[in-house]
N, C-alpha and C positions, 0 to 999 in steps of 0.2 A: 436540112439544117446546116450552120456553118461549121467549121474546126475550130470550133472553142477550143480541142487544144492546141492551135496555135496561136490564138488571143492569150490563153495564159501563159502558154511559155515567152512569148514577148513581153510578156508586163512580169512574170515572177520566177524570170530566169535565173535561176542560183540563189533562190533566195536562203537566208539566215533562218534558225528553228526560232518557233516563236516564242520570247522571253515568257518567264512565270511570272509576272506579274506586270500590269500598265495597263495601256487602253485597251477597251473590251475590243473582243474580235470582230472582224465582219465574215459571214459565209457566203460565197458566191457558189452557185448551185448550176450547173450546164446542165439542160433539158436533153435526151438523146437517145436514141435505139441501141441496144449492146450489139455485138457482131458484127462481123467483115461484112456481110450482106449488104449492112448500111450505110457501108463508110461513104463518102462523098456525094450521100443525097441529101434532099433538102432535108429529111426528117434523120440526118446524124453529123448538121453542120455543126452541133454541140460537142461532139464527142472528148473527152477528154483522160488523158495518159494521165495516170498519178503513181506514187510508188506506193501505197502501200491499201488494203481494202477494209473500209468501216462505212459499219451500216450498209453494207449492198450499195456502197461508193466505193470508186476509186477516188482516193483521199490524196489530197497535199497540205501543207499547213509551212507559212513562213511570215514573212512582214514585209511591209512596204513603208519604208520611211519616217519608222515606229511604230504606226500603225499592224497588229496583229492581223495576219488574211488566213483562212482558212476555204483550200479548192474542192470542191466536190464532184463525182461525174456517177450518177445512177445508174449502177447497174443491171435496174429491173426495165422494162419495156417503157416506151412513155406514158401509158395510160395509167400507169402503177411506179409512179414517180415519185411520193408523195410516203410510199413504202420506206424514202431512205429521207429524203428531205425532212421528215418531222422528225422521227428519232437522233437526227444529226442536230436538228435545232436547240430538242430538250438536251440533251447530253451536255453539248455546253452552256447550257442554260441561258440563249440568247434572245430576247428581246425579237420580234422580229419586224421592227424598222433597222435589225445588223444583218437582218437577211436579204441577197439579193439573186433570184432568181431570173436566168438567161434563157429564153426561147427563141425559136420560128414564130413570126408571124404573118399568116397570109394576108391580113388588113392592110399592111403597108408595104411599100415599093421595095422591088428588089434591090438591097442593100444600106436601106433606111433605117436608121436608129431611133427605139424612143426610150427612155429611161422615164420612172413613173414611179413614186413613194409607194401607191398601193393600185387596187384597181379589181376588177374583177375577173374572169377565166376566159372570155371572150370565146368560147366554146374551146378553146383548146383543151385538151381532155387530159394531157398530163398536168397544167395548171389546176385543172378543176382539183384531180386526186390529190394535187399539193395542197388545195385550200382544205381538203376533205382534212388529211391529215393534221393540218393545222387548228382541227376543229372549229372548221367554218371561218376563222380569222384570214381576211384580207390583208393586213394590215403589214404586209413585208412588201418589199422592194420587186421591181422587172425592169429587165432591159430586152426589150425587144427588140428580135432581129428579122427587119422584112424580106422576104424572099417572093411576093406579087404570089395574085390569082391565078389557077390554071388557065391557059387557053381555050375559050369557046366554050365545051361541052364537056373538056372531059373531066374526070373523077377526079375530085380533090385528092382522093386518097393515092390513087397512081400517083399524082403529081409531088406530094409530099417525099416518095419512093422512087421517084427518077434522079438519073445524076445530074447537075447541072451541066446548061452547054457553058461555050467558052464565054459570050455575053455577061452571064450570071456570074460565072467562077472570076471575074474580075472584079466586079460590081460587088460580089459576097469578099473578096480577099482585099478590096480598100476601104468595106464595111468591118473588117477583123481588126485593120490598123486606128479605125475612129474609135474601135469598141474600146480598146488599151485606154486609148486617152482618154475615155468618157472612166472609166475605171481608177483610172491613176487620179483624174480631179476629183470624185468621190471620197477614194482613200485622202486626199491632201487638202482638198477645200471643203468638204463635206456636201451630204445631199442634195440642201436647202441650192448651193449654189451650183452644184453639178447640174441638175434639172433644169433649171433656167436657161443654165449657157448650151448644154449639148441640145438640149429639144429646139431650139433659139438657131443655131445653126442647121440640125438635121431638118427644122422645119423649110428653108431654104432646097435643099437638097431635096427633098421631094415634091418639092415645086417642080425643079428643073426635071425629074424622071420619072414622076409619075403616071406619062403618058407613052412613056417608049417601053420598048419592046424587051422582053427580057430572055 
């Protein structure tokens, strides 16, 4: 998976504590394996540093441009994601079209975005646990992040667990720089127009790479 935390320390570098009172929050949620073991494979390109631990999250919370953010990064396994996600959600009692959950997806090309109001688990199994938690509701946000099919024959699951080569690690680190900005027009222009413009260009983008090599 990618380093979500370098996606969010790019976009919520220094940020200010978030005011008591204004626009409701939004939660962005990083999908990811805990441990050194994982760090730089596809299944812990999410990972994220926060300072402080709630809900079996590594937690951040600031604003962006008034808008209230609140960072989260699970610290249970991926398939038991959904352990921190829902209790994070009810807590601050949000809504969850303010919730925006960040994966791996092997459906699309390595280094492909798609951002999507709701949707369903696409068998990924830490998404599934989130919806579990969520008591079956779909109805929150994903920003998915492609990282392509294994090679030929072998095990999704090795593949998930390998680190990427340098191909990928480029292709994933100017997918981290699109992800900011797909994030920053969310917080500033809202969903409705986020989705249109970023899917609108990423759909170009994987025109161009979803035949090459990763």
């Amino acid at each position: 998976m990618l380093h979500c935390s370098k996606l969010f320390r790019r976009l919520f570098h220094a940020l200010p504590s978030v005011p008591s009172s204004g626009p409701q929050p939004w939660l962005f949620i990083g999908l990811g394996n805990p441990g050194e073991k994982y760090q730089s494979t596809r299944h812990n390109a999410l990972g994220i540093s926060m300072n402080s631990v709630h809900f079996k999250s590594h937690f951040g919370e600031g604003e962006f441009e008034g808008t209230p953010v609140l960072l989260a990064k699970p610290q249970t396994y991926m398939n038991l994601s959904g352990e921190s996600t829902g209790p994070l959600a009810a807590y601050y009692k949000l809504p969850l079209n303010r919730v925006l959950v960040i994966y791996d997806d092997m459906d699309l090309p390595c280094g492909v975005l798609r951002i999507q109001p709701r949707g369903g688990h696409g068998h990924h199994n830490g998404l599934k646990n989130v919806i579990y938690h969520f008591r079956g509701n779909r109805e929150f946000c994903r920003l998915r992040v492609g990282i392509g099919r294994p090679p030929g024959q072998m095990d999704p699951k090795a593949f998930m667990l390998q680190k990427f080569n340098k191909t990928a690690r480029v292709r994933i680190d100017a997918a981290l720089e699109e992800g900011v900005e797909i994030l920053k027009m969310l917080l500033t222009k809202g969903l409705t127009e986020c989705v249109n413009s970023a899917n609108a260009e990423q759909k170009y983008k994987h025109l161009r790479v979803q035949n090459l090599p990763c």
